[in-house]
N, C-alpha and C positions, 0 to 999 in steps of 0.2 A: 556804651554809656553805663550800663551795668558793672563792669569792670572797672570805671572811673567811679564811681559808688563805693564799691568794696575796697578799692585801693586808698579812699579817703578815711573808708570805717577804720583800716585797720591803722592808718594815722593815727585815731584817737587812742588808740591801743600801748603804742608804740613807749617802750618805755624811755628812750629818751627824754620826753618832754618832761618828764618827771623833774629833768635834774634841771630846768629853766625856771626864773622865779616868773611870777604873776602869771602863769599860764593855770587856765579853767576847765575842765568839763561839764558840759551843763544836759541835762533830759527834763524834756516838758512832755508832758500829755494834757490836748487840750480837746474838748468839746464844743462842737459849733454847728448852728441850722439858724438860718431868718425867720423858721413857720411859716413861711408862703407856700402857696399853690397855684403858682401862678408860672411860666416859665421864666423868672428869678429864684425860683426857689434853690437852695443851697444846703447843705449839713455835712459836718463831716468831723472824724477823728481823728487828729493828728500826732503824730508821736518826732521830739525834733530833738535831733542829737548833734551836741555844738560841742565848741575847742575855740576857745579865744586867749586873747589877754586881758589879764586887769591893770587897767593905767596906776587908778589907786583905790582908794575904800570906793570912791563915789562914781568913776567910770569904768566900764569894760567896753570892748568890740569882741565879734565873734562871727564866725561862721555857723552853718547850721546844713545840715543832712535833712532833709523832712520826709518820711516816709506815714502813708494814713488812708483812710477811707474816705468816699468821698460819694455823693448823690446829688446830682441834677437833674435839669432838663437839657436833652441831647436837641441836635439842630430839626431833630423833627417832632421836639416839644414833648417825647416820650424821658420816661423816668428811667435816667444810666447810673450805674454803679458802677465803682470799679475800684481799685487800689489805684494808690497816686505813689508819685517821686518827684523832687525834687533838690534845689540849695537853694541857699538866701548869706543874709547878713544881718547883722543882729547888733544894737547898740542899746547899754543899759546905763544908765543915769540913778543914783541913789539921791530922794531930794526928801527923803526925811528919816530919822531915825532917833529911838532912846534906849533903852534898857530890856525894853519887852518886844517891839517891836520896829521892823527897818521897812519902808517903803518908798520900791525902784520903779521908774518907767522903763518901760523896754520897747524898743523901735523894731520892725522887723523888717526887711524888703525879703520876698521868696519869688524864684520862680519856678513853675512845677508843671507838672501833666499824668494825664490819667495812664495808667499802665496798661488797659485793655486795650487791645488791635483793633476793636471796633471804634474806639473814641480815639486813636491816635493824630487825628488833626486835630483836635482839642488843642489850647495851651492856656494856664494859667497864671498873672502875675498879681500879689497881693503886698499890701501896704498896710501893716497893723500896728497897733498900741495895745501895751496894757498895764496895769496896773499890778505889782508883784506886790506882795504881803509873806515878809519873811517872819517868820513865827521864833525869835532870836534866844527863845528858855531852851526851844527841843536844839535848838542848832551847836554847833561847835565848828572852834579852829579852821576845820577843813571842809566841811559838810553844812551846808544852807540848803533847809527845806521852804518851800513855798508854795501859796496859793496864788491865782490870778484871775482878772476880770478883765477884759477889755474888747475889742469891735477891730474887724480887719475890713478892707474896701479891695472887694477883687474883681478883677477885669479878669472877661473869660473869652476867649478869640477861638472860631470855628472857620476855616480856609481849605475848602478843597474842591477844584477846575471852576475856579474863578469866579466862586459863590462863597461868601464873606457873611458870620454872626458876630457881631459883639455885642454883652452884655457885661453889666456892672452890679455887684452883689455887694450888698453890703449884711455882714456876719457878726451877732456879739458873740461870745466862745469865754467858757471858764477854763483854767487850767491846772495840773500838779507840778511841780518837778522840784530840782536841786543841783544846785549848784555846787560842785567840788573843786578844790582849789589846790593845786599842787603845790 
């Protein structure tokens, strides 16, 4: 799995894709925790590194690498940490824009899991929105930087010798990143 990882990172690498029109790279760093104390409680840091296409000004699709930190409640209710991995898919929608400012929806499906040995029956699947705020004076040509707001809804599934946890979290998260566009 690891090597299918690395063998994707260095895709986005690759200068090929350079010479393709409407293809994008995109890095997000987002921030996210419910504040519970409860065994939903959730937080974590995400860093998500995508490669799509742009259809036109107003649509893209995209893939996405997610690599990030991550804290829960484990299946015996104690507090687990761990580094995560993951993919997903990524669909972004521009439904307003003028002179100073451009604002996208962006769609996300991921699915992931925690990278420690001890939590490896873990598995995570998330479904988020949110809200892009491209700041269009610092931006140019090639380079869109952005802020973001928005709420992910994640199902966490725990499975091992035929003892079953599911729970459902629900996470608001800010975020940075930028968008470059070959």
């Amino acid at each position: 799995m690891k090597k299918f990882f690395l063998a994707v990172f260095i895709l986005f690498l690759a200068p090929v894709a350079l010479a393709q029109r409407g293809l994008y790279h995109e890095d997000r760093l987002s921030f996210g925790s419910n504040f519970l104390k409860d065994e939903t409680a959730i937080g974590q840091v995400h860093l998500d590194l995508g490669i799509g296409y742009r259809f036109s000004e107003k649509f893209r699709l995209g893939f996405l690498l997610g690599y990030g930190y991550m804290a829960f409640r484990d299946e015996a209710k104690q507090k687990a940490q761990s580094l995560s991995m993951g993919m997903g898919l990524s669909g972004n929608f521009r439904c307003f824009a003028n002179e100073a400012i451009a604002l996208h929806s962006d769609t996300r499906i991921y699915v992931g899991s925690p990278s420690r040995e001890a939590l490896a029956d873990w598995g995570f699947f998330s479904v988020g929105t949110e809200l892009q705020t491209y700041f269009l004076s610092i931006a140019n040509e090639r380079t869109k930087p952005y802020i973001s707001l928005g709420i992910s809804a994640i199902y966490g599934g725990y499975e091992k010798n035929n003892f079953t946890i599911e729970r459902t979290y629900f996470m608001p998260h800010i975020g940075l990143g930028i968008v470059t566009q070959f």
